[in-house]
N, C-alpha and C positions, 0 to 999 in steps of 0.2 A: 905772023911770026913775032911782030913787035909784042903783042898781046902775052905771048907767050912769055917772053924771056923780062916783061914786067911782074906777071904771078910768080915768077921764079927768084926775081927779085924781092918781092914782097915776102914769099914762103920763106927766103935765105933770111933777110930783117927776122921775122914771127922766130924761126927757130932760134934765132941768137937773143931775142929778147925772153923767150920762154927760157932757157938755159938759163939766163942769169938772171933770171926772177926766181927761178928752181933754186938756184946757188947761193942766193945771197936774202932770202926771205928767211923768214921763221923765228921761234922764241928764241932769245939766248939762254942759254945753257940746259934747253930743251934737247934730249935725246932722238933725233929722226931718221928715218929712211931717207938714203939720198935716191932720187929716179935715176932708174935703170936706163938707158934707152932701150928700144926694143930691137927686135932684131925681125925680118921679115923670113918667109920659110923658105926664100931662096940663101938664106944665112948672111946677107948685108943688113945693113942698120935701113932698120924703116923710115919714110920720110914725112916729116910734118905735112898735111895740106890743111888747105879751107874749105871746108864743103860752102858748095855754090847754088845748093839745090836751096826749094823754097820749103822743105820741110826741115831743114837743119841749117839756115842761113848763117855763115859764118864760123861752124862748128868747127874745131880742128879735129883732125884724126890722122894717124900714121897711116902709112899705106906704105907697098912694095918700091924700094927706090927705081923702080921702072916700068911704073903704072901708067907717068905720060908720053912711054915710048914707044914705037910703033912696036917694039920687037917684045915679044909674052914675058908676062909675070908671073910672081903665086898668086896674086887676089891677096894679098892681105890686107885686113881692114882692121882697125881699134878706133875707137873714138878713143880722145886722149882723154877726156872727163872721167869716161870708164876705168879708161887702163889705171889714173892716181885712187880711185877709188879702190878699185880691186887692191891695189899693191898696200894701200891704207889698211883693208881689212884682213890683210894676210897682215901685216903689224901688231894690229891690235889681238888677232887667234894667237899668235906667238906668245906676246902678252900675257894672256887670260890661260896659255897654257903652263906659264913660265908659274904663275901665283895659281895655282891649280895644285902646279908638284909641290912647292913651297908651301902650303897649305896642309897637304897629304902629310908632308914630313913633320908639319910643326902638330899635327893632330894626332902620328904615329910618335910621337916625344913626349905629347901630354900624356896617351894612355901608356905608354910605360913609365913615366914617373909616378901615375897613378898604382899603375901593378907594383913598382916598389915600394910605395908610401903602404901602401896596404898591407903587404908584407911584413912592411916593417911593422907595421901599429900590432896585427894579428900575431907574428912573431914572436914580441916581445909579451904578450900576452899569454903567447903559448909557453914559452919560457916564466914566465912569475906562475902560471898553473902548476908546471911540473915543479918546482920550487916548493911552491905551497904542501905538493902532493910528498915530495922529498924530505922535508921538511917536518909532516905528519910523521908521514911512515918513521921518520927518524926518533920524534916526538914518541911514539908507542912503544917505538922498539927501548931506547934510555928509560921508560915508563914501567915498564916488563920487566926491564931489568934490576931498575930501583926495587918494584912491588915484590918480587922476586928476595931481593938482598935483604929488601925489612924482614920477612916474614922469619920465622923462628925455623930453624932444621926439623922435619918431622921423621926422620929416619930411626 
C-alpha cells in the first residue's frame, strides 16, 4: 500500500513538471501547438504513468484514469513520445497544406496576368493591323478618287 500511494506520488510530481515544461518551453515569438491532453474512451482525461517493464524502462504513457483500480477500464494506452509526435505532424500537414493552397493561388495569378499581358501585347497588334489595313483601304480609296478627278471628262 505504501508502495503504491509513493508511484502516485511520483506520477502526481511527473505530470506537474511535464505540464510546466510543456507551458513554459519553446522559441519566443515561435508559433506552436499547445498539447492537448488526451482524453481516455471512457471520456475522463488520461493519466500520465511510468512504464516499469524492462523493455520501455521509464517510458511515460497515458493510460485510462482507472487502470490501477481494481474496478474495469477502456485499455487506453499512448506512449506520450508518440502522442507530441503524432500532434507535431498533424502541425506541420496543416502547414504544407496552408502553402500548398497559397502556392495554387499565387500560380493561378501569374497565369492570368500572363493571359492579360498576352492579350494585351496581341491586342494591340491586332488593333495597328486593322489600322494599317484602314488606313490602306482609305489610302486607294482618296487615290481612286484623286486619279479619277485628274483625268480629263471623256463623255
Amino acid at each position: 500500500m505504501e508502495e503504491h500511494s509513493s508511484d502516485s506520488i511520483r506520477r502526481s510530481w511527473k505530470e506537474k513538471s511535464i505540464g510546466a515544461s510543456s507551458n513554459n518551453s519553446g522559441n519566443v515569438g515561435m508559433a506552436r501547438k499547445k498539447f492537448t491532453h488526451p482524453s481516455c474512451y471512457c471520456g475522463a482525461h488520461a493519466i500520465l504513468f511510468e512504464s516499469t517493464t524492462s523493455n520501455n524502462p521509464n517510458r511515460l504513457f497515458f493510460g485510462c484514469s482507472y487502470f490501477k483500480t481494481p474496478s474495469t477500464h477502456c485499455k487506453y494506452f499512448k506512449w506520450l513520445d508518440e502522442l507530441i509526435t503524432e500532434s507535431g505532424y498533424t502541425v506541420v500537414e496543416v502547414q504544407k497544406t496552408k502553402v500548398h493552397g497559397r502556392l495554387k493561388e499565387l500560380e493561378d495569378k501569374v497565369k492570368e496576368m500572363e493571359i492579360k499581358l498576352y492579350n494585351g501585347v496581341h491586342g494591340r497588334r491586332y488593333t495597328r493591323h486593322n489600322r494599317c489595313i484602314i488606313m490602306a483601304f482609305f489610302i486607294v480609296v482618296v487615290g481612286g478618287i484623286f486619279v479619277t478627278a485628274l483625268q480629263p471628262n471623256r463623255m
